[in-house]
DONU-85070 format. One line per field, with one value per residue (C-alpha): residue number from 1; residue in three letters; chain; y negated, x negated, z negated. Coordinates in nm, 3 decimals, always signed. Layout:
! residues N
n: NUM; ...
res: Ala; ...
chain: A; ...
py: Y; ...
px: X; ...
pz: Z; ...
! end
This chain:
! residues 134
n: 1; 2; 3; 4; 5; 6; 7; 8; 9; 10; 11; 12; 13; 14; 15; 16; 17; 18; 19; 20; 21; 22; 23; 24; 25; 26; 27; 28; 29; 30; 31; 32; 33; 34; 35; 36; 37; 38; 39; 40; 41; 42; 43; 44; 45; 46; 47; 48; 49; 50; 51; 52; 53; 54; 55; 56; 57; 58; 59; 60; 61; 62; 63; 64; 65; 66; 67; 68; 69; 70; 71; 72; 73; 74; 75; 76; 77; 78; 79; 80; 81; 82; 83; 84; 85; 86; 87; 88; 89; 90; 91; 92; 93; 94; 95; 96; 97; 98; 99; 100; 101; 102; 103; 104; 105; 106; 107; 108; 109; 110; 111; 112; 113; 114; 115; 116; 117; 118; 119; 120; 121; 122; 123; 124; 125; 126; 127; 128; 129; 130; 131; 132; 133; 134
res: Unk; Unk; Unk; Unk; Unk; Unk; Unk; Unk; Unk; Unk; Unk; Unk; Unk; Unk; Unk; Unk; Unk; Unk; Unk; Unk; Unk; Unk; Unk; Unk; Unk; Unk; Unk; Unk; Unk; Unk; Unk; Unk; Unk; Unk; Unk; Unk; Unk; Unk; Unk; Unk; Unk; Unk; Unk; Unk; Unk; Unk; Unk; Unk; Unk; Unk; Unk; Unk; Unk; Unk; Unk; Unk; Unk; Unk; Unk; Unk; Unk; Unk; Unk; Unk; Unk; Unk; Unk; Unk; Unk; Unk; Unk; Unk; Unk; Unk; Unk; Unk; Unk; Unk; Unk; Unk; Unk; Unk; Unk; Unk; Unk; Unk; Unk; Unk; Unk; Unk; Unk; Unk; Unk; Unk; Unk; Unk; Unk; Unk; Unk; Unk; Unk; Unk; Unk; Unk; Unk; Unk; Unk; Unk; Unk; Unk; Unk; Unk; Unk; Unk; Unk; Unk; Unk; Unk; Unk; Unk; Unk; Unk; Unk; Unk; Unk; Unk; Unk; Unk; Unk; Unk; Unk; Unk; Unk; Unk
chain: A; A; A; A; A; A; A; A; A; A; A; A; A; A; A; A; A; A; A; A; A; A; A; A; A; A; A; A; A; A; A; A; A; A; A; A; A; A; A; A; A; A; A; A; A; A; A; A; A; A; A; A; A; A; A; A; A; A; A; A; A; A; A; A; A; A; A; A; A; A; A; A; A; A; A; A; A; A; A; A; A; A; A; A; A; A; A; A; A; A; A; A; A; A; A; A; A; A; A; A; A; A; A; A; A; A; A; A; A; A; A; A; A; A; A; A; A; A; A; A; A; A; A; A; A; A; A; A; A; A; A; A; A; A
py: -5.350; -5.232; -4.936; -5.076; -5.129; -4.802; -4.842; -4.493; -4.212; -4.300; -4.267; -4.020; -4.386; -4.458; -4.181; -4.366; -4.658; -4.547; -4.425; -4.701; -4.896; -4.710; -4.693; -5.106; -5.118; -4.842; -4.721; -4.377; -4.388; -4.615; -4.610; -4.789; -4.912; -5.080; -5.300; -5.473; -5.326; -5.006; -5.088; -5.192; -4.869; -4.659; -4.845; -4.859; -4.475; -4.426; -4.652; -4.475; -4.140; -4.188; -4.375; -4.175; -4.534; -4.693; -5.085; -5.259; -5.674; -5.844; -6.251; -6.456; -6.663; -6.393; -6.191; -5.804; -5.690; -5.562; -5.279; -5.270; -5.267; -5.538; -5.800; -5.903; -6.234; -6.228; -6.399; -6.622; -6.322; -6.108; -5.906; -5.826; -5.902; -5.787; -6.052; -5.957; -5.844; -5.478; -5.351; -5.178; -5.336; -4.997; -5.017; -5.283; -5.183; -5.124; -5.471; -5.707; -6.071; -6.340; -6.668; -6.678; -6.876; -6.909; -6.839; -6.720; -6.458; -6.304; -6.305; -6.095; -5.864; -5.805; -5.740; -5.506; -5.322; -4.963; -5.044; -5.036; -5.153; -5.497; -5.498; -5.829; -5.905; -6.261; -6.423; -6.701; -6.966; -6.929; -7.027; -7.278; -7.590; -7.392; -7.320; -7.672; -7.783; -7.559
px: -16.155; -16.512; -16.456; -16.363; -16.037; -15.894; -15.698; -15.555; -15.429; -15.361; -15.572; -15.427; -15.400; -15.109; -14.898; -15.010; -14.908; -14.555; -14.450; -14.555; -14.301; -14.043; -14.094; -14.078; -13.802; -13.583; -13.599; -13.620; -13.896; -14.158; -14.376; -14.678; -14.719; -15.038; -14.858; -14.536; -14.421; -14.490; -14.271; -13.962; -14.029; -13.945; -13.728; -13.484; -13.529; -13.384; -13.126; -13.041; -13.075; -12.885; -12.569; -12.554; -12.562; -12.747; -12.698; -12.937; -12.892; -13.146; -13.215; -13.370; -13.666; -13.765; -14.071; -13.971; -14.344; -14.442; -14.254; -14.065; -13.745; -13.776; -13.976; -13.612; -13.353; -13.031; -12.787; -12.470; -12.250; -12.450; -12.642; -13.047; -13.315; -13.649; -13.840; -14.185; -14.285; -14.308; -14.065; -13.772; -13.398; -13.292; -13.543; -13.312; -12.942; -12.932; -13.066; -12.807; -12.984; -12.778; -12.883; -12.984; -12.788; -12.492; -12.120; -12.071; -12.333; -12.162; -11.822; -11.973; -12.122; -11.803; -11.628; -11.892; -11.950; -11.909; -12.125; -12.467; -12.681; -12.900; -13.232; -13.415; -13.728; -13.714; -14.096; -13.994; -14.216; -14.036; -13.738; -13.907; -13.658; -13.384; -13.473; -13.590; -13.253; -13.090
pz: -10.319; -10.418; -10.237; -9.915; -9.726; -9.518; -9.204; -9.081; -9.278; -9.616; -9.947; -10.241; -10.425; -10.242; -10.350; -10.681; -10.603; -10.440; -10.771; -10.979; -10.735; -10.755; -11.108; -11.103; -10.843; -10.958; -10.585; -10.500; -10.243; -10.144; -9.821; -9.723; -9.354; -9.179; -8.976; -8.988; -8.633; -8.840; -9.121; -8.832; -8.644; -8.963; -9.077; -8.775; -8.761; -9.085; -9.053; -8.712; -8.857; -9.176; -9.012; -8.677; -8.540; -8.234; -8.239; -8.419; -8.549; -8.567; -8.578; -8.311; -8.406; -8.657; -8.666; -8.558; -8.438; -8.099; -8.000; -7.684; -7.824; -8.042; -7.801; -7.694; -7.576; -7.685; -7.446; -7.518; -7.405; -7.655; -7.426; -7.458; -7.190; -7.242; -7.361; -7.185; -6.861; -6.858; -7.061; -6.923; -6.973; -7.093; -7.401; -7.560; -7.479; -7.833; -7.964; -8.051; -8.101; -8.317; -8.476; -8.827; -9.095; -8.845; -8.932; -8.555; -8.643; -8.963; -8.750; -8.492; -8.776; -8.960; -8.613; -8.510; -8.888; -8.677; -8.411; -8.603; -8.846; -8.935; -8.965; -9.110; -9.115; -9.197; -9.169; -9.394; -9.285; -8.946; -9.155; -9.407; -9.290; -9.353; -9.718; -9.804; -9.690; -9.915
! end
């Protein structure tokens, strides 16, 4: 902190700090993002890339960042409607939108395994009656 904070391209301390994680986590990479909608953009490239998959899951009332695809409605008959003027329907075709902590939702993931992948950002003090209930 004494020598500032950097937004932008990244410091050599980061590639420092990536392997001290994966040394903690046991994972085999680690990445640093500035934003969140940063973090969501790479990750639903990789999943796309590494499955050969397009449909993404992903659960209302959670936090997913700005981008296009992800500023989305999901409707009763599981379609996705922009949620934002501006943004073209095409843009989230891909999006499937179910409820969080529903048994309906994990029915419609097992049925649709094939389809695509999940991706959960869950902003847990969107979520914080749900856990104190637990």
């Amino acid at each position: 902190m004494k020598l500032g904070i950097e937004i932008g391209p990244q410091t050599p301390l980061v590639g420092e700090v990536a392997r001290l994680m994966c040394e903690l986590t046991n994972f085999d990479r680690a990445a640093f993002c500035n934003t969140g909608s940063e973090a969501v953009l790479g990750a639903m490239r990789m999943a796309r890339t590494i499955t050969g998959r397009n449909l993404i899951a992903i659960f209302c009332g959670a936090d997913h960042g700005i981008l296009d695809e992800v500023i989305v409605r999901g409707t009763k008959k599981l379609r996705s409607i922009p949620a934002a003027f501006g943004i073209p329907p095409e843009m989230v075709e891909n999006i499937l939108v179910l409820d969080y902590d529903s048994p309906e939702s994990l029915e419609i993931l097992k049925n649709r395994a094939d389809d695509g992948e999940v991706c959960t950002r869950v902003s847990l003090r969107r979520f914080a009656i749900l856990l104190a209930a637990e």
